[in-house]
Backbone as CSV, one residue per row, in Angstrom:
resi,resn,N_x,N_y,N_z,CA_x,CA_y,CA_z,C_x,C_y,C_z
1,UNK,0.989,28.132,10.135,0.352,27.152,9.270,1.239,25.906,9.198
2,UNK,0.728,24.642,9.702,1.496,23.380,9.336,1.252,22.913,7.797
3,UNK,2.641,22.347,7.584,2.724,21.665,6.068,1.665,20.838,6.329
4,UNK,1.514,20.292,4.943,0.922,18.758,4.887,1.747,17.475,5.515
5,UNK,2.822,17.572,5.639,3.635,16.370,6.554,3.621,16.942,7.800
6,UNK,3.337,17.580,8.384,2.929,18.209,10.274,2.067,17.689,10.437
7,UNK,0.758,18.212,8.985,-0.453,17.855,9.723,-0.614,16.335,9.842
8,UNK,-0.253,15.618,8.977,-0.735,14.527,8.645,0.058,13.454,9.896
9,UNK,1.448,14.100,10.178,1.588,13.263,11.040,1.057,13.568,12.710
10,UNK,0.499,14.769,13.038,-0.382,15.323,14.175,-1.365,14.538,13.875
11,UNK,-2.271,14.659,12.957,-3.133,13.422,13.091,-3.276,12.061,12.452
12,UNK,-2.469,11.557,12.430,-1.851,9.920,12.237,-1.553,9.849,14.143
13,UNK,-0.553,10.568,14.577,-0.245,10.346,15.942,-1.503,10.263,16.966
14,UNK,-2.421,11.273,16.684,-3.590,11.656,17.436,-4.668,10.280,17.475
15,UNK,-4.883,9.889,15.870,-5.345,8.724,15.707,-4.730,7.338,16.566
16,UNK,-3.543,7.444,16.474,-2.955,6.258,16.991,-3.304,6.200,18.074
17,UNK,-3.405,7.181,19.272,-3.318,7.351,20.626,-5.129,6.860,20.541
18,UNK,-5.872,7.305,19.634,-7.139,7.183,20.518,-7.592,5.635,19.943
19,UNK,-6.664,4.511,19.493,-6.386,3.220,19.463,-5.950,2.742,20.904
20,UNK,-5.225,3.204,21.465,-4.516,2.893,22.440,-5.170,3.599,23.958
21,UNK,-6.412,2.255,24.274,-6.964,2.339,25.447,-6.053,2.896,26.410
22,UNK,-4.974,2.749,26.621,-4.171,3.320,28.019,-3.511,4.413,27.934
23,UNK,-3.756,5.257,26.915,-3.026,6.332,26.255,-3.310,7.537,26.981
24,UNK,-4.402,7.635,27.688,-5.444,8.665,27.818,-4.958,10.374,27.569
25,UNK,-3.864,10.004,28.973,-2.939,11.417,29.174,-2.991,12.053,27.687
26,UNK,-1.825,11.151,27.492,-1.101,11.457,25.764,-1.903,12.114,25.062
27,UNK,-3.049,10.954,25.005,-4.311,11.319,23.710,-4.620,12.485,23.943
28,UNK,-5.559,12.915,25.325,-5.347,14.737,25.206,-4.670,15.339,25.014
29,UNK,-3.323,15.368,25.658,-2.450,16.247,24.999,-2.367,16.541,23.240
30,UNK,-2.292,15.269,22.840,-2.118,15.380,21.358,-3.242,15.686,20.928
31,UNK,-4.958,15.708,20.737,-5.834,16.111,20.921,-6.058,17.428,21.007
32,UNK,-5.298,17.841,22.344,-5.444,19.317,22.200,-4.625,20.406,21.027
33,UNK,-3.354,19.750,21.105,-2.491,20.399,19.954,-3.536,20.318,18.389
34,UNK,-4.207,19.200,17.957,-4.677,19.022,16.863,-5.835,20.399,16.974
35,UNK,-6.393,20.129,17.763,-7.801,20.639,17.861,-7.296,22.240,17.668
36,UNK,-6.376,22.955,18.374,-5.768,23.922,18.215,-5.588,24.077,16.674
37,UNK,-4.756,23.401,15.949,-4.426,23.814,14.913,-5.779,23.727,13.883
38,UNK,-6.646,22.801,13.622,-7.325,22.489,13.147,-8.901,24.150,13.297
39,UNK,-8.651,24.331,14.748,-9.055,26.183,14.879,-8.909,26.847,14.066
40,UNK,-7.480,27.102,13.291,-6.679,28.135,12.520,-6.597,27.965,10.942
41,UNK,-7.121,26.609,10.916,-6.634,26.324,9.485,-7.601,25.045,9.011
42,UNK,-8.109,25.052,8.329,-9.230,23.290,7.387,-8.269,22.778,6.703
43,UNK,-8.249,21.331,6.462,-8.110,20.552,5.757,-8.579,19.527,5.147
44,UNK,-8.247,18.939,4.438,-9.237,17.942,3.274,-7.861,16.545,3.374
45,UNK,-8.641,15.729,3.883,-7.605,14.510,3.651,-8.336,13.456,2.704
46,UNK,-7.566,12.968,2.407,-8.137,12.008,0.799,-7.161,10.658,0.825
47,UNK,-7.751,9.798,-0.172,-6.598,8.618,-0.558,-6.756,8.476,-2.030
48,UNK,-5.891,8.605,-2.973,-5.496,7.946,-4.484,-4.517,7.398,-4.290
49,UNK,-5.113,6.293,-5.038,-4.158,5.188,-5.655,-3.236,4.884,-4.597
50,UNK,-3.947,4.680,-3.234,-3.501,4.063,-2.115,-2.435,5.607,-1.329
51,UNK,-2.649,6.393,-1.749,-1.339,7.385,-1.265,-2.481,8.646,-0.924
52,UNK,-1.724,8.969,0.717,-2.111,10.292,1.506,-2.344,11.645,0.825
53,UNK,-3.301,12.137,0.534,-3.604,13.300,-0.039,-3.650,14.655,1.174
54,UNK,-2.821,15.445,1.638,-3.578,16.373,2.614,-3.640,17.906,1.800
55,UNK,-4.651,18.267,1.590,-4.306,19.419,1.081,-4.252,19.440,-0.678
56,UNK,-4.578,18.202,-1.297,-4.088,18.914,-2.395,-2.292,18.056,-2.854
57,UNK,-2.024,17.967,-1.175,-0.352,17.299,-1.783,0.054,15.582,-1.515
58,UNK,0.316,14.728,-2.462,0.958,13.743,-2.474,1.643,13.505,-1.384
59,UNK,1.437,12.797,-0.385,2.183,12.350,0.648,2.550,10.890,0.753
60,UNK,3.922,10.141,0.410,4.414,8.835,0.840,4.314,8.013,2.017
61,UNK,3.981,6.765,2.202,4.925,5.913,3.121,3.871,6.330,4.454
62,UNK,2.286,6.241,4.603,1.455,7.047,5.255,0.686,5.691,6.037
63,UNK,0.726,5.032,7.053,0.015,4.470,7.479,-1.710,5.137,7.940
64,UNK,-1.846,6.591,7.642,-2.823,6.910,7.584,-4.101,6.484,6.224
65,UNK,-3.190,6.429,5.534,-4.067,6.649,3.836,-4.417,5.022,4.459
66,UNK,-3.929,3.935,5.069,-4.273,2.546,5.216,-5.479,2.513,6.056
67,UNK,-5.409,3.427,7.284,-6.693,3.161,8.063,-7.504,3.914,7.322
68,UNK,-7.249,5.031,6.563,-8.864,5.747,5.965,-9.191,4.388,4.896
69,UNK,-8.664,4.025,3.727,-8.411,3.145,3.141,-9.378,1.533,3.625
70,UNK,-9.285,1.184,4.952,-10.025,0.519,5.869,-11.109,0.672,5.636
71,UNK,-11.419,1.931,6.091,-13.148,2.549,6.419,-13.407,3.066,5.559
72,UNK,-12.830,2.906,4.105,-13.586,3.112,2.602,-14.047,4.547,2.675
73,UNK,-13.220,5.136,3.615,-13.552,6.754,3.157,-12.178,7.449,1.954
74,UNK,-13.058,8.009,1.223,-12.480,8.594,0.095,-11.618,9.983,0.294
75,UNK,-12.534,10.687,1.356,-12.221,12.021,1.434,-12.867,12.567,2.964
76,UNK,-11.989,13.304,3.572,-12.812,13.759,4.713,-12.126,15.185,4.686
77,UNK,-13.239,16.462,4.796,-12.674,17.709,4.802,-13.643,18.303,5.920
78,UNK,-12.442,18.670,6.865,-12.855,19.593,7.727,-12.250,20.751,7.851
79,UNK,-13.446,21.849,8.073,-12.895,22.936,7.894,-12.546,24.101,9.548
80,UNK,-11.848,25.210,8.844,-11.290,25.892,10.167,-12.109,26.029,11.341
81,UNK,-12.014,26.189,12.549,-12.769,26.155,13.607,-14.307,25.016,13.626
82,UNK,-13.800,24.099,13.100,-14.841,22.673,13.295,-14.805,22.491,14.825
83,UNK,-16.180,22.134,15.118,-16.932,22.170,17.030,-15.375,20.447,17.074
84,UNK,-15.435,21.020,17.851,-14.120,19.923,18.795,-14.969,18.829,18.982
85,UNK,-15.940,18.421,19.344,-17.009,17.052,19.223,-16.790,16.393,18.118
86,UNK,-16.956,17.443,16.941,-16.993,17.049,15.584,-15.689,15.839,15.488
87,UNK,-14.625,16.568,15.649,-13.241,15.980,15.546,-13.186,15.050,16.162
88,UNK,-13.386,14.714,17.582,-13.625,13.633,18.705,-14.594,12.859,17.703
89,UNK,-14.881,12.797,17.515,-16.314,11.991,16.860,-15.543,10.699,15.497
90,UNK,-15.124,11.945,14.897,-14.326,11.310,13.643,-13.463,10.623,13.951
91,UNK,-12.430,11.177,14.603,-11.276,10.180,15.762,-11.453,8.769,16.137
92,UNK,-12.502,9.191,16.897,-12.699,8.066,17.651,-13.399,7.085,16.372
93,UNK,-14.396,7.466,15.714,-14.786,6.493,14.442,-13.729,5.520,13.594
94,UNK,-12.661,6.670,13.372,-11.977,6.343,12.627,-10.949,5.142,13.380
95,UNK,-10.668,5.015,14.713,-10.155,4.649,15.515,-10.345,2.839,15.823
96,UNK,-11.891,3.302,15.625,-12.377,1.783,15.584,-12.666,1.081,14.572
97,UNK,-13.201,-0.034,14.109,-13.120,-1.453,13.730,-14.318,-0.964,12.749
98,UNK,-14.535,-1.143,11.247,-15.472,-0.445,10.646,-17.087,-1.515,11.126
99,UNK,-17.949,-1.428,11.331,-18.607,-1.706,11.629,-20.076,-1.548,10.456
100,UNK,-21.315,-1.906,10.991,-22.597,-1.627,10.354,-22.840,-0.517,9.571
101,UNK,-22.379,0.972,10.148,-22.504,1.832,9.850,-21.256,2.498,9.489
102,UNK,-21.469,3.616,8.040,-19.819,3.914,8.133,-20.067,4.935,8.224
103,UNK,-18.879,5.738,8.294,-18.216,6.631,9.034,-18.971,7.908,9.020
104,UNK,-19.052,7.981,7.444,-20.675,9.466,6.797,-21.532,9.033,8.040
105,UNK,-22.219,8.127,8.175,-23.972,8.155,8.419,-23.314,8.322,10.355
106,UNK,-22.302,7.671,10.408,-21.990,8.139,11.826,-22.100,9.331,12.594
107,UNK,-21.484,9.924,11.584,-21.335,11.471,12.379,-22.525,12.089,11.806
108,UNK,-23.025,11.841,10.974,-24.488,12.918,10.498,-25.495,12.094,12.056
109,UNK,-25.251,10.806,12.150,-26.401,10.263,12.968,-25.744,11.430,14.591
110,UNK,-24.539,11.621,14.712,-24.255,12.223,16.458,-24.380,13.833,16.068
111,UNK,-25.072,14.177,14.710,-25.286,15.627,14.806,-24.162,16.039,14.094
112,UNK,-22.887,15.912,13.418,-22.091,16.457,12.859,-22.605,17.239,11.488
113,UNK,-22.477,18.918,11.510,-22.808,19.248,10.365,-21.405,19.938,9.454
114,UNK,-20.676,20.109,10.330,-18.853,20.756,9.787,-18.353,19.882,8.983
115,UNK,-18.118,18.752,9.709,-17.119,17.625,8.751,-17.778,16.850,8.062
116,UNK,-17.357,16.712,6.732,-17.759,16.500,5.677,-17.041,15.119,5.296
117,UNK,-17.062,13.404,5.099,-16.694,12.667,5.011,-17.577,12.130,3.536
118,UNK,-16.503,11.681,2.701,-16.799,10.823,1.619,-16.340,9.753,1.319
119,UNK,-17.216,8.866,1.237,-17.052,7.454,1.578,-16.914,6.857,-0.195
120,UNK,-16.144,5.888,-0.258,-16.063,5.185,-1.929,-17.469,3.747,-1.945
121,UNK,-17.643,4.305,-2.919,-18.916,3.550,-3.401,-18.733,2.284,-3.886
122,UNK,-18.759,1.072,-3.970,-18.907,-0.094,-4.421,-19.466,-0.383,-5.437
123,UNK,-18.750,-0.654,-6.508,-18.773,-0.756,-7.859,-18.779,-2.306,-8.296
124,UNK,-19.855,-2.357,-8.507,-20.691,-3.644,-8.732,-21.101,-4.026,-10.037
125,UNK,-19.880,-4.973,-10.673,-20.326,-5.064,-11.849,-21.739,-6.106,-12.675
126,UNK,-22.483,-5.651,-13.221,-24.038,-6.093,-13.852,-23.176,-7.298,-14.098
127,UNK,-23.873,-8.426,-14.485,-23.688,-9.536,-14.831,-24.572,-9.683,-16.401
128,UNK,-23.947,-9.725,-17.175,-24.570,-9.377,-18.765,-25.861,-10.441,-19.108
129,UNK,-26.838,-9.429,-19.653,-27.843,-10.210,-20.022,-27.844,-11.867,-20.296
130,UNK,-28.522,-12.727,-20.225,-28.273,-13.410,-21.035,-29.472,-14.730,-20.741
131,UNK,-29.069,-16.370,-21.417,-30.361,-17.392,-21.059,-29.570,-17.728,-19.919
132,UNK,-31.137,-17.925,-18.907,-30.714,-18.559,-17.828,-30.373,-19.599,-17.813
133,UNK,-29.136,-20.413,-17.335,-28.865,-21.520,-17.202,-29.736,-22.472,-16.601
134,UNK,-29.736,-23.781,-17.317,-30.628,-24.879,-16.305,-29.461,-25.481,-15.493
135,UNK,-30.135,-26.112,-14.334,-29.229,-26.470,-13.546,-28.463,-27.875,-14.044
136,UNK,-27.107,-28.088,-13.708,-26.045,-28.889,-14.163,-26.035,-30.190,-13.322
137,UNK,-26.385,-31.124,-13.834,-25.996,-32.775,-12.966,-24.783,-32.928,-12.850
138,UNK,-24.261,-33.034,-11.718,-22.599,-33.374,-11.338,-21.955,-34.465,-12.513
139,UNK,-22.431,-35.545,-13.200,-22.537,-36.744,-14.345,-22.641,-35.755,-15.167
140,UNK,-23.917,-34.937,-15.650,-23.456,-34.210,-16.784,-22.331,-33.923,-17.032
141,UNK,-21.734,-32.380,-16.120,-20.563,-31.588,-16.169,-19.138,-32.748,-15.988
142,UNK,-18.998,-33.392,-15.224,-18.347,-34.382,-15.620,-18.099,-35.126,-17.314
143,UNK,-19.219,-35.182,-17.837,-19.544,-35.957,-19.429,-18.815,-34.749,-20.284
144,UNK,-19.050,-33.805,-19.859,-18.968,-32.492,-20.857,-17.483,-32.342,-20.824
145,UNK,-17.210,-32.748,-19.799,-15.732,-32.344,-19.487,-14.618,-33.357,-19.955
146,UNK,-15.399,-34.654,-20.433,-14.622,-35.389,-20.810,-13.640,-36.497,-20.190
147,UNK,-14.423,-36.232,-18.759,-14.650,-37.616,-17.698,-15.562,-38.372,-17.793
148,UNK,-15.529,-39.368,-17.707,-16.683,-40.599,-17.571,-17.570,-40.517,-16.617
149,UNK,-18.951,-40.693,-16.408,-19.782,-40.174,-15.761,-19.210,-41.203,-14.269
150,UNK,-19.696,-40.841,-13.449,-19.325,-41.832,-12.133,-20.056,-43.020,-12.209
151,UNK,-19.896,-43.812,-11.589,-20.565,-45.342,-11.962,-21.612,-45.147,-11.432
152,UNK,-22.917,-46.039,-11.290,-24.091,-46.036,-11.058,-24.279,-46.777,-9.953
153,UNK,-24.474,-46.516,-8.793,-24.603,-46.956,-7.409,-25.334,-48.715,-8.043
154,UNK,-24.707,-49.793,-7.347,-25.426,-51.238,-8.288,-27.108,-50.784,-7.908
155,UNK,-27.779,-52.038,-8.036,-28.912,-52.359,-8.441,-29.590,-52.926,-6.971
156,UNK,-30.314,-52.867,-5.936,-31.128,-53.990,-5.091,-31.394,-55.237,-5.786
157,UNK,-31.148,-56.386,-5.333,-31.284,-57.701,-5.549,-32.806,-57.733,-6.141
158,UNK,-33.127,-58.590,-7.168,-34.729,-58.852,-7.178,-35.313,-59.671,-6.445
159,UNK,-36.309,-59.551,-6.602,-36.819,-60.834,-5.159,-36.922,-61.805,-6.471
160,UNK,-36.840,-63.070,-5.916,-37.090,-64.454,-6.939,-38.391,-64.592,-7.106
161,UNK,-38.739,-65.170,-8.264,-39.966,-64.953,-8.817,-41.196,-66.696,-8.175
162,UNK,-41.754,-66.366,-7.965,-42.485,-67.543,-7.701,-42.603,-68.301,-8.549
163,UNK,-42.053,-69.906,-8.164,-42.043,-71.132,-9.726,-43.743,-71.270,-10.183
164,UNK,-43.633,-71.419,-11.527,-45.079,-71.709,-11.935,-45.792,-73.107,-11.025
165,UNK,-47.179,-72.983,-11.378,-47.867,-74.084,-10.417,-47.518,-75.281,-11.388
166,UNK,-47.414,-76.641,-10.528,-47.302,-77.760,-11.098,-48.897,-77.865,-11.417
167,UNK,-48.551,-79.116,-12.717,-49.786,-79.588,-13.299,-49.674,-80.848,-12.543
168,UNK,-51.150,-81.458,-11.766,-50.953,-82.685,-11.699,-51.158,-83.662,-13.033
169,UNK,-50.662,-84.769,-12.854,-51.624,-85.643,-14.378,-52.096,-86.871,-13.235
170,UNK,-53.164,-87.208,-13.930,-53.758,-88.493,-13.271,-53.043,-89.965,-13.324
């Protein structure tokens, strides 16, 4: 059985590699070791208050808790002998750039029914009842504020008025 600092850094490493287009070799290798252990034993990885959860235990100083953290997943628990796709799946999700879809609807959309991902919800605060504002003249909010309104673009010239008609006298 690996601690929570084995596992976490087996897959922090595993993750890293499947970042790293030229990795390939590596990435299986490390891949396979995960996938192995991950056979024998489930785990539940999480983030509070910015810090690595594996298991249940407080883990420091985790560039992992940053990329889950990224992809606004809360919690991902997979359990013992999860289909190796499953894992590839998450990996590689997790690997990339969060996109349209996150990470939940990902793997439910490629068939994942083992791993279990919980994503943090967006907490959107109501904007309190109230009268709708009318809209503000730039001169108003200016006046209100206790600037002088801006000057008034001048005036077009008038046209000159036509002189009255002369009277003749005889």
């Amino acid at each position: 059985m690996a601690s929570p600092q084995d596992f976490a850094a087996l897959f922090a490493r595993t993750l890293d590699l499947f970042r790293d287009p030229g990795a390939k070799e590596v990435q299986k290798a490390q891949f396979r070791m995960l996938a192995g252990l991950l056979k024998l034993q489930g785990v539940t990885l999480g983030v509070q208050d910015g810090r690595l959860m594996v298991n249940g235990t407080m883990l420091d100083g985790n560039t992992l808790a940053q990329r889950l953290e990224f992809h606004s997943v809360k919690e991902i628990a997979i359990p013992a002998d999860s289909p190796v796709a499953e894992v590839f799946e998450l990996l590689r999700a997790l690997a990339e750039q969060p996109g349209d879809e996150d990470i939940a609807s990902r793997l439910k959309a490629n068939g994942a029914k083992r791993i279990a991902v919980t994503m943090h919800t967006p907490v959107l605060e109501a904007e309190p009842p109230g009268i709708p504002a009318a809209p503000v003249r730039a001169d108003t909010l200016l006046t209100l504020q206790g600037a002088p309104p801006p000057p008034r673009p001048p005036r077009p010239p008038r046209p000159p008025r036509p002189a009255p008609p002369r009277l003749r006298h005889p």
